[in-house]
N, C-alpha and C positions, 0 to 999 in steps of 0.2 A: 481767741484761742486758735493755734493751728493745728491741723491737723495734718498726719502723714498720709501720703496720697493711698495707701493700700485703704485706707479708711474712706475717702473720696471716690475709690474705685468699688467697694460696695455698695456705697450709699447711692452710685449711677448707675447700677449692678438692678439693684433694690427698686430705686426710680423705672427705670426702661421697663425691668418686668410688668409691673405695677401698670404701667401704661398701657403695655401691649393686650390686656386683656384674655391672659391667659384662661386657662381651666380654674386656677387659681385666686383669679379675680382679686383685692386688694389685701391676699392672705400670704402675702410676701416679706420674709422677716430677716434681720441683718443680726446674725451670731444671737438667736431669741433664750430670754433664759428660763421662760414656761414652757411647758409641752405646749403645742397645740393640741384644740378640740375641736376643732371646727375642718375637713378636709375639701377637697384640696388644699393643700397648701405648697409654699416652695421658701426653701433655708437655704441664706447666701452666708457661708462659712468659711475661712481660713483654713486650706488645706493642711489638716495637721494629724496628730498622732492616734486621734481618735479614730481614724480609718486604714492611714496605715502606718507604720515606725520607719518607714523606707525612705518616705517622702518628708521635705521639708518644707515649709510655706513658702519662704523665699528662697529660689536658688541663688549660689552666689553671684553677685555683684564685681565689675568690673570698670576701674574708673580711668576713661581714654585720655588723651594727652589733653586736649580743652579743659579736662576736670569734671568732667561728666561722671554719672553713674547712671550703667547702662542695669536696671531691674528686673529680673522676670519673678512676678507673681502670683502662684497658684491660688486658684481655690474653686470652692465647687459650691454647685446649686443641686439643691437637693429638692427631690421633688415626694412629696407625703400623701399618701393616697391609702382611703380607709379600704381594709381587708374587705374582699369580695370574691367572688369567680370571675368579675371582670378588671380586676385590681393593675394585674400587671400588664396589660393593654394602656390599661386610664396612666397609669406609670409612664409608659413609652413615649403614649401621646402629648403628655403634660411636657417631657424634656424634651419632645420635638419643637414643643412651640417654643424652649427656653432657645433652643438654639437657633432656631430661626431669628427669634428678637435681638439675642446679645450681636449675631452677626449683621443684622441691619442697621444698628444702632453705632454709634458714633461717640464713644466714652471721652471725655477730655484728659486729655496727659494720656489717655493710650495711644500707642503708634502699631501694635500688633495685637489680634485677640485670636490665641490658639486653643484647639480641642484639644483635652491630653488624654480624657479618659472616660470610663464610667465602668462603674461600681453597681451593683443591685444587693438589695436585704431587707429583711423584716424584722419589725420589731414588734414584737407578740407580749410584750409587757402593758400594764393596765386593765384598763376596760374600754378600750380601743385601738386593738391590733391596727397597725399599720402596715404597708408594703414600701421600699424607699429607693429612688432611684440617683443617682450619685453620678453627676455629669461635673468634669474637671475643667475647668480653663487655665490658661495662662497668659497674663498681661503683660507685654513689656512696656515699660518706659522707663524714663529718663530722669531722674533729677542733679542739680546740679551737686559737686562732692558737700558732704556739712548741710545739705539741707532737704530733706526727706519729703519737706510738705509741697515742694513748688516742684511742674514738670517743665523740661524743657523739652527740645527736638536734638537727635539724632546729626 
């Protein structure tokens, strides 16, 4: 089965966190399609329309004389932290440590990992209010033209 590298790039996304022994500890989920119940946690997502209509997941794509296609990737790590007085602190600190890891770490097929953004909100639905914090990256790489799953270099 192959897979296109946006897929490879969360599941290394997913992996790093995981390792790095965040706040979050092994409650790191790839596009999850329960709530979570259990907090901390952190959701590696496809930057898409659920956050904002502005944004598109992938910007466009440009492919160089070689046949290259040069990627750029969004997508965000969302960090979930149950309602409290100490919430949006626990918030801060949880996407401090996402970004400390992503930028230590060494993703394969990426050649650039940029900060683009961040987002805060709550979701007060349930019977476990949440607070959420919405940090954006952007991956670039490279695959060759016609084929989405393999990266190349620049």
């Amino acid at each position: 089965v192959m897979s296109h590298v946006r897929t490879t790039i969360r599941q290394a996304v997913v992996a790093t966190l995981i390792a790095a022994s965040t706040a979050a500890g092994s409650r790191v989920f790839d596009h999850p399609y329960n709530p979570r119940k259990t907090f901390p946690a952190l959701v590696v997502e496809d930057l898409g329309a659920n956050f904002s209509e502005s944004n598109i997941t992938e910007a466009q794509a440009f492919m160089d004389l070689n046949g290259n296609v040069e990627r750029r990737y969004r997508f965000a790590v969302i960090a979930e932290i149950q309602q409290s007085d100490a919430a949006a602190a626990e918030r801060d600190d949880l996407i401090a440590e996402v970004e400390v890891a992503l930028f230590a770490a060494s993703i394969d097929g990426v050649q650039t990992l940029s900060l683009i953004g961040y987002q805060s909100g709550d979701d007060n639905t349930g019977d476990k209010p949440i607070r959420r914090g919405l940090q954006i990256f952007e991956a670039l790489y490279v695959t060759p033209a016609g084929d989405p799953t393999s990266t190349t270099l620049l």
